[in-house]
C-alpha positions, 0 to 999 in steps of 0.5 A: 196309829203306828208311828210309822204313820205319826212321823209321815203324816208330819212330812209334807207330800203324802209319803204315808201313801207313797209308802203304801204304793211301794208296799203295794208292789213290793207284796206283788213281787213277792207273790210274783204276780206283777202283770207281765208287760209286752210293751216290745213288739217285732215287724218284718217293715222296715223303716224309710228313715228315723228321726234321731239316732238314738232315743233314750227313755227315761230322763232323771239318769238318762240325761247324762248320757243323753246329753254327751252322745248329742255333744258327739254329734248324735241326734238324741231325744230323751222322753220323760214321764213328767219334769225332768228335774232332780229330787231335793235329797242330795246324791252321795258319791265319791268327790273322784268319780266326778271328774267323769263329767269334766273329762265328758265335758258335761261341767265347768270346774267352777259348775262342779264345786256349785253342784257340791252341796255338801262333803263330810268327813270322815266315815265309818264302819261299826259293828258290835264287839269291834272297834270302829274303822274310820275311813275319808273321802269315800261316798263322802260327797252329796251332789245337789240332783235340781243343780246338776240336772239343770247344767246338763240338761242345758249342755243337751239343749246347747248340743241339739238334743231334744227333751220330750217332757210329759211324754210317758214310754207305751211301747216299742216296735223293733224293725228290721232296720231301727225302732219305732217308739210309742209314746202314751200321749199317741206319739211315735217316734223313729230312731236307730237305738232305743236306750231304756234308762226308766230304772229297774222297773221298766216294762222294757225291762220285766219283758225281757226277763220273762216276769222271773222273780228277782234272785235278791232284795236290798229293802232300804227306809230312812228319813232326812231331818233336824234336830240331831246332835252336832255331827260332821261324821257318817257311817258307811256301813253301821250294825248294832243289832242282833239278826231279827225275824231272819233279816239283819239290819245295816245303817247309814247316816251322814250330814245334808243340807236340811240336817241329817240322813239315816237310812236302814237297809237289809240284804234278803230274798223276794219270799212271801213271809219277808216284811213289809215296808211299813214293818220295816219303816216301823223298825227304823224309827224305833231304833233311830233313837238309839242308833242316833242317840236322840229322841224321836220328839227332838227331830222335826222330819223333812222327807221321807225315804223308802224303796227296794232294789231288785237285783238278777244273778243273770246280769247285766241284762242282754235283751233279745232284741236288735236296737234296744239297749238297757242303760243304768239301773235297767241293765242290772249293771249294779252290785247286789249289794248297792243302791244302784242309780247314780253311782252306778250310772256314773261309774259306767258313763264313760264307757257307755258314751264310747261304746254308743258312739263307736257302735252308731258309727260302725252302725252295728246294733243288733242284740249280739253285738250290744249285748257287747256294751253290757258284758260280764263281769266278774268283779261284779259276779262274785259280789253275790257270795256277800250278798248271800252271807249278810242274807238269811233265808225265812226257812234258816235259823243262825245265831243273831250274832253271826253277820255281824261277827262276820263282817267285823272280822272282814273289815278289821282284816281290810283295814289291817291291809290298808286303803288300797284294799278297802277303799274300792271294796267300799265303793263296789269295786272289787280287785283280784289282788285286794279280795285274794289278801283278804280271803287269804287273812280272814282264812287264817284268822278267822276259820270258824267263823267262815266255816259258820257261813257255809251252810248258810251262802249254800255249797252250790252258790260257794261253787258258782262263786268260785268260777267267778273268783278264777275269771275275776283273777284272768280278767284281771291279767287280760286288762294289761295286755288288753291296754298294749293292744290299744294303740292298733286300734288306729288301724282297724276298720270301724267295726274292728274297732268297736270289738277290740274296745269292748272286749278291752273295757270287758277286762277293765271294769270285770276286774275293778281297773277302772277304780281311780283312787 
């Protein structure tokens, strides 16, 4: 028995098969045989009327922007494959970016501070050879998911939405005028806007993109336990080992409610010869106790974590349909270099509720002018030049030092330039001004070592990314002037209104001026 299997067989739940599921389709998506779903279907009928206005798929993350577009007024109906109820591992995010659901209303201060369940301080970066950075308040709060889901999907409720349970997505029938949605319990529904919010694994989603294999992988495995030694400090982002059958492993760990988290993770390709989740499940529990400083037999396991998140260079995802809008982790919204899901939804909730709600008033909703809601953005573009740098090809040979050596250096130049700089970079949030210093530094400092890195990311990507580079530093101009444009909204038509704020938002979240410190 491996001891991958004698740590799960302790954990109620059956998470041995669960991982055997996961691996399951993870070995399909890297032969590239995952059946190709063709869920989305055209007609030339159009619909005598719809039932709601917009019907969100998908209801874990769905539910929050399902719930502020009923508040403004939106029929909504959220359909959910099973219960909608949050999971038992806490959500971990900022404390500031929860001020979203005050200012959406979707919680009470005091329903705020319940849905905290946990909040640490401070966190670190580590590498080999370097001294530790220590950085507070980011990622630093673990917000209960059952608590928070059930206030919100009460607000839904309160607001006249209606909550679908148990009511799986078959298909969708895109008319001339809306969308007919088939559900596999032979329910159909009519609205004006299908959200899909049912994550990257969507059918919706894997039409869309033609069944293309993804550009990059984050594989992720961790567990939750006691039994460690007293700590109230986490790691953001953590090395201390060598690259290993080319993959480089990274950590995180912070305090939870049933003990602590840790989670190891990697930055690779959907190649054939990558490993498995069990081999890497395998890897993290041999190397906890060293990371953790503990043994094995001390801990008594809770839950076990384990997944991977596809990531597309084409994104945010712009779908070839009228009336069909990716949401959250669906749209590809996130980094390649994030876990996506919560954050990533939260970050973009604003914006999403104010382009939904603008675009079903102005009653535009075919693909070109949706396609508007998930626009490019190249604060989000360039990020895929670091995914490269902390990935290794299978066909590639580098020394088992050079990541670590890279990032060390970068995030020593960071903290020399201080929290402005480094903060929103650890929260996924990259600004012209703080990337350019840092370039700027790591250049002069650090030569060699960028120069290693080169073959490696490959000239071509080094070239795309420069077009990036220059549109994040134009956005980052065109935001100002797109604020001093704002007030004339008042006196433009509906649809007028509707393109001058996304073009607005484009500039504000392409170039990470929406971050809030």
């Amino acid at each position: 028995m491996s001891l991958t299997e004698q740590v799960l067989s302790q954990i109620p739940g059956n998470p041995q098969k669960g991982l055997e599921n996961a691996d399951r389709l993870w070995d399909a998506m890297k032969q590239n045989t995952l059946p190709m779903p063709e869920t989305v279907r055209q007609t030339t009928e159009p619909l005598e009327g719809t039932d709601y206005d917009v019907i969100i798929c998908g209801g874990t993350l769905g539910i929050l922007i399902g719930a502020t577009l009923a508040m403004r007024g939106s029929r909504v109906a959220l359909l959910e494959r099973g219960t909608l109820r949050g999971r038992d591992q806490e959500w971990n995010i900022s404390r500031h970016e929860l001020q979203t659901f005050l200012k959406l209303n979707l919680l009470s201060s005091e329903e705020l501070e319940t849905a905290i369940a946990t909040e640490y301080n401070p966190a670190r970066l580590s590498f080999p050879d370097s001294a530790d950075i220590w950085v507070r308040d980011v990622l630093n709060v673990g917000v209960d998911p059952v608590f928070l889901l059930e206030t919100i999907k009460n607000r839904f409720l309160e607001a006249g939405g209606k909550l679908l349970e148990n009511t799986p997505y078959k298909g969708a029938i895109v008319h001339p005028n809306g969308v007919t949605v088939e559900s596999s319990e032979n329910q159909t529904f009519t609205a004006r806007l299908l959200l899909d919010a049912m994550g990257h694994f969507s059918p919706i989603v894997r039409q869309a993109r033609g069944g293309q294999k993804p550009d990059a992988v984050c594989l992720v495995v961790g567990t939750c336990g006691s039994g460690y030694p007293h700590n109230e400090t986490g790691d953001l982002f953590a090395s201390f080992t060598p690259i290993k059958n080319h993959c480089q492993y990274f950590w995180e760990a912070f305090p939870a409610r049933d003990g602590r988290t840790t989670y190891m993770f990697t930055y690779l390709d959907a190649h054939p010869d990558r490993p498995s989740l069990a081999e890497f499940f395998e890897d993290y529990l041999t190397l906890l106790p060293q990371y953790q400083k503990v043994e094995l037999s001390q801990l008594e396991f809770k839950r076990a974590l384990f997944g991977f998140f596809p990531c597309y260079r084409k994104s945010p995802l712009k779908t070839p349909w009228n009336f069909i809008l990716p949401v959250g982790d669906s749209s590809g919204s996130q980094s390649p270099l994030s876990f996506g899901g919560f954050g990533a939804m939260v970050r973009h909730l604003d914006r999403l509720t104010r382009g939904i709600d603008e675009a079903l008033n102005a009653d535009i909703l075919d693909r070109d002018s949706l396609a508007l809601l998930q626009p490019y953005q190249p604060s989000l573009s360039v990020t895929w030049l670091f995914q490269k740098s902390m990935s290794v090809g299978v066909d590639r040979d580098v020394e088992g030092d050079r990541i670590n050596t890279l990032l060390a250096a970068v995030f020593r130049d960071m903290k020399r330039l201080g929290e402005p700089v480094l903060k929103p970079f650890l929260q996924d949030v990259i600004q012209f001004p703080a990337l350019a210093q840092t370039l700027f530094l790591t250049g002069i400092f650090h030569a060699g070592t960028v120069f290693k890195v080169i073959p490696q990311v490959g000239v071509g990507n080094l070239i795309d990314w420069t077009l990036h580079y220059f549109n994040l530093a134009s956005y980052s101009l065109l935001y100002p002037l797109g604020k001093t444009l704002d007030p004339l909204a008042k006196n433009l038509s509906p649809r007028q209104k509707y393109y001058l704020h996304r073009w607005i938002d484009a500039w504000c979240y392409g170039s990470g001026g929406d971050y809030e410190a």
